[in-house]
C-alpha positions in Angstrom: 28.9 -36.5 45.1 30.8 -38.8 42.9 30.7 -38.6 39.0 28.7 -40.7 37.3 30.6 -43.3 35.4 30.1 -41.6 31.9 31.0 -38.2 32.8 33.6 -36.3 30.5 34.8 -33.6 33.3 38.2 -33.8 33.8 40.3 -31.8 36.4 42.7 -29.1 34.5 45.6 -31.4 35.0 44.1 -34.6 33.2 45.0 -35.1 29.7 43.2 -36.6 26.9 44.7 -39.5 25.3 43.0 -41.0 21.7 41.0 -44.5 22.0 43.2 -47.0 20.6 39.5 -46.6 18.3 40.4 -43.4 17.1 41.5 -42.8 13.5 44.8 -40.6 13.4 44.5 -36.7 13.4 45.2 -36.4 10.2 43.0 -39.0 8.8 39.8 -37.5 10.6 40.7 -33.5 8.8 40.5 -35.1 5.8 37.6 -37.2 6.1 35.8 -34.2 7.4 37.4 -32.1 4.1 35.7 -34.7 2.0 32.4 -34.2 3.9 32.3 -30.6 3.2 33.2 -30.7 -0.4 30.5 -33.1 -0.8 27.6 -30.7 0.9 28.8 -28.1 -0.9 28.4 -29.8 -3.8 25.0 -30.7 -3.3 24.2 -27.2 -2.2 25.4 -26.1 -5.6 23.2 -28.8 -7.2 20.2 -27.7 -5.8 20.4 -24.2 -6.3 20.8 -24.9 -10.1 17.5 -26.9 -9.9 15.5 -24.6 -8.2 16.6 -21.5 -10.2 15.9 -23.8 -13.2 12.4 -24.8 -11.9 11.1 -22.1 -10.5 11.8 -19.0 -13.2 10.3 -16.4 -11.5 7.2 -14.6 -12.9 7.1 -11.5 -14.7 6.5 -8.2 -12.2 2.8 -6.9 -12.9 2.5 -3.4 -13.6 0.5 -0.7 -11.3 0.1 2.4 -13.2 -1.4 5.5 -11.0 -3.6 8.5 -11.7 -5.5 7.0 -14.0 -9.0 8.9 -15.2 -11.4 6.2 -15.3 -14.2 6.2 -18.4 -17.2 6.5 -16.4 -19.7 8.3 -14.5 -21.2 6.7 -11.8 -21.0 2.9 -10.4 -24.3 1.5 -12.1 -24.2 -0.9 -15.0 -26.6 -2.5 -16.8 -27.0 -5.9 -18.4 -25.4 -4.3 -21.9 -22.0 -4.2 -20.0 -22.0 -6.8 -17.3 -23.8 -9.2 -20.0 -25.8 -10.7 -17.2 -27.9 -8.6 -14.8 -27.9 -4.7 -13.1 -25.0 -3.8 -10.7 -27.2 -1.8 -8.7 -25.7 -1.5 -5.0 -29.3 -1.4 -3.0 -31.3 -2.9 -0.5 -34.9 -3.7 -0.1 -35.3 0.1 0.1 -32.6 1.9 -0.8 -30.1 2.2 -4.0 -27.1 4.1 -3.7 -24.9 5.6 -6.7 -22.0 6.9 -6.0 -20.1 9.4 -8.9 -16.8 9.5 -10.2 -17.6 12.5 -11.5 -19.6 15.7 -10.7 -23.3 15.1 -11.6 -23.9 18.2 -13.0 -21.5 17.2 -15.8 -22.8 14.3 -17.1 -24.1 14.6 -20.4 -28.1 15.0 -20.1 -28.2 12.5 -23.0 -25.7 9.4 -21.7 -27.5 6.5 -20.6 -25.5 5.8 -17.3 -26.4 1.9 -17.6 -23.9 1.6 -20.5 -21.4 2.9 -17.7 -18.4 3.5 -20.3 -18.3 6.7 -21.8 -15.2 6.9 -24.1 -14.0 9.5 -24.3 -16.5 12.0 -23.4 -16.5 11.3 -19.8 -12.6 12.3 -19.6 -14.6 15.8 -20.4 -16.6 15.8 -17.6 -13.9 17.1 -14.2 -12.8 16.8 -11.8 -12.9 13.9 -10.8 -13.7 13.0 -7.3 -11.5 10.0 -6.9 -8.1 8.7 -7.8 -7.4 5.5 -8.6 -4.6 3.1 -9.3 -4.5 0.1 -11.3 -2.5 -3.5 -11.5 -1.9 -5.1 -14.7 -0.6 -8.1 -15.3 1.5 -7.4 -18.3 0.0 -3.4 -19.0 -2.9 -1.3 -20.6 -1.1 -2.1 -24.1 -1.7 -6.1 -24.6 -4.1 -6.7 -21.5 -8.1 -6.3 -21.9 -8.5 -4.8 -18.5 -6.6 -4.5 -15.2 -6.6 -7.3 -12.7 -7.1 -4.8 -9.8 -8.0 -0.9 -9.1 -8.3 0.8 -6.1 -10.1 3.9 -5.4 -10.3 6.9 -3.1 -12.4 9.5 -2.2 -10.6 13.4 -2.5 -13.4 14.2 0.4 -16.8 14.6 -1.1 -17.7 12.1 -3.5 -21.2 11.9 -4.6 -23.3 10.0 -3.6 -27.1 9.9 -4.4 -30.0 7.5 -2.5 -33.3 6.5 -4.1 -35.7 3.7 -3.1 -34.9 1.0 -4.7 -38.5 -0.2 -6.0 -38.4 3.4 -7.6 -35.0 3.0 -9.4 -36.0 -0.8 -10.6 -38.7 0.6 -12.3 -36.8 3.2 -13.9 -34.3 1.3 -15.5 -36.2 -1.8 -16.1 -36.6 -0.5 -19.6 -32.5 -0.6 -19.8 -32.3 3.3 -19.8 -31.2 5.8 -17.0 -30.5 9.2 -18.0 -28.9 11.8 -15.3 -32.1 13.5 -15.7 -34.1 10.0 -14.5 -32.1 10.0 -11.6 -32.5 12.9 -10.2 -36.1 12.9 -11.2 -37.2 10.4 -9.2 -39.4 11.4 -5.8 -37.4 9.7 -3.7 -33.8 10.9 -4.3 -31.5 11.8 -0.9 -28.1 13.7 -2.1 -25.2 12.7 0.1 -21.8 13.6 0.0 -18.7 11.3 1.3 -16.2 12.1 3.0 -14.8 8.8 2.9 -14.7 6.6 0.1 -12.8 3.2 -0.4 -13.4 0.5 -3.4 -11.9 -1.8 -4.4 -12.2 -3.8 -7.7 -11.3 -6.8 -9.4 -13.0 -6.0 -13.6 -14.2 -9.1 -15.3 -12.2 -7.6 -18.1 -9.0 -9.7 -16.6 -9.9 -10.6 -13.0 -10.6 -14.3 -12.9 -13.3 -13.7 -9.6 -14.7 -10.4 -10.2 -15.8 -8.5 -7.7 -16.3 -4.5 -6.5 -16.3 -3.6 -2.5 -17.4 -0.3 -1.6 -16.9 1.2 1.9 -18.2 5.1 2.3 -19.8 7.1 4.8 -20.6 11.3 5.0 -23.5 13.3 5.1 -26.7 13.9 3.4 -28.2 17.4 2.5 -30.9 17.6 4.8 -28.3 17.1 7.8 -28.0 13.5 8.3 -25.8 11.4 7.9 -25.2 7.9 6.0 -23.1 4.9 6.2 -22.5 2.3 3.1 -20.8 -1.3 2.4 -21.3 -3.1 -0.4 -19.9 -6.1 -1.8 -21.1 -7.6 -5.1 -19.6 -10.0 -8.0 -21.0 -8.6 -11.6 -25.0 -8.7 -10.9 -25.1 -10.8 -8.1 -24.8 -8.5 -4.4 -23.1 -10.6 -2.1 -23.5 -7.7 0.6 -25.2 -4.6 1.1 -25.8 -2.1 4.0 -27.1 1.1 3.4 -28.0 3.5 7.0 -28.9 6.9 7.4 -28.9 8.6 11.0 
């Protein structure tokens, strides 16, 4: 085969000779000296711009361990400002506690949800919890986001739910409503995940729960729940 007319293989005894087109050896270093200074230089200019334009933003701060001031995840229209944040379906309602039941204060209407600082009296707690600010508890009205987990038997009590809306349609719930009511399944979870985003700071708030364990009388149970303030944007609720 013969080489095509453009090939640049050579045998090891040719030698290359520079095109009469060629600039001089010297002339060519410094041309490509010149090129390099001058992407250097506009390497160096654009880092200055971006680190100029783009300031990064100030770390957010997670603090852990923290004791929340509450009892049990129901609120009523007095804290949301709109409606209940009732996790529930057409028949069931579930509650899951924070804190032992049987050391809520028989007085403490659990739809005001905050209990400052008495429910730091009530223990132990059967969650922990961490929180992201985005500057800290000091200036800030409320985290952006808090995550909690189950220590392996949270709480968690089932009622209908045409029984519970009737109960608290007056804006009152006592510990002693609750566990009044005919209908009321105890559970306990041995898994427990939420996660939070409070309308104190969180510009889309929101609360996901997932949990699953066992109920008293042998069963067992299975929840997820998503909801935004009042309004329950998911809810499943099975026993077996």
């Amino acid at each position: 085969m013969h080489p095509s007319p453009d090939s640049t293989s050579r045998s090891s005894g040719d030698v290359r000779r520079p095109s009469a087109l060629s600039p001089p050896a010297g002339v060519e270093s410094t041309r490509r000296r010149r090129r390099l200074v001058r992407l250097l230089a506009l390497m160096a200019a654009l880092a200055v711009a971006l680190s100029v334009g783009t300031a990064p933003a100030a770390a957010n701060v997670r603090i852990d361990g923290i004791a929340v001031p509450f009892y049990a995840r129901i609120v009523g229209p007095q804290t949301t400002g709109a409606g209940f944040e009732v996790f529930h379906t057409d028949e069931w309602a579930a509650i899951p506690f924070y804190r032992p039941p049987e050391c809520v204060p028989a007085e403490i209407n659990l739809l005001d949800f905050f209990d400052v600082p008495g429910a730091f009296d009530c223990n132990p707690m059967t969650v922990e919890q961490f929180t992201i600010w985005e500057n800290g508890p000091e200036t800030d009205p409320g985290p952006i986001h808090a995550r909690s987990f189950g220590l392996g038997a949270v709480p968690v009590w089932f009622v209908a739910w045409p029984e519970l809306e009737a109960a608290i349609a007056d804006g009152e719930l006592t510990i002693g409503d609750l566990g009044a009511l005919p209908s009321l399944v105890v559970g306990s979870a041995t898994f427990y995940s939420e996660t939070l985003h409070p309308s104190q700071a969180a510009q889309n708030p929101r609360t996901v729960i997932v949990a699953h364990g066992s109920l008293e009388d042998g069963r067992t149970f299975q929840m997820q729940g998503v909801a935004s303030l009042d309004v329950l944007i998911h809810v499943r609720i099975t026993f077996r």
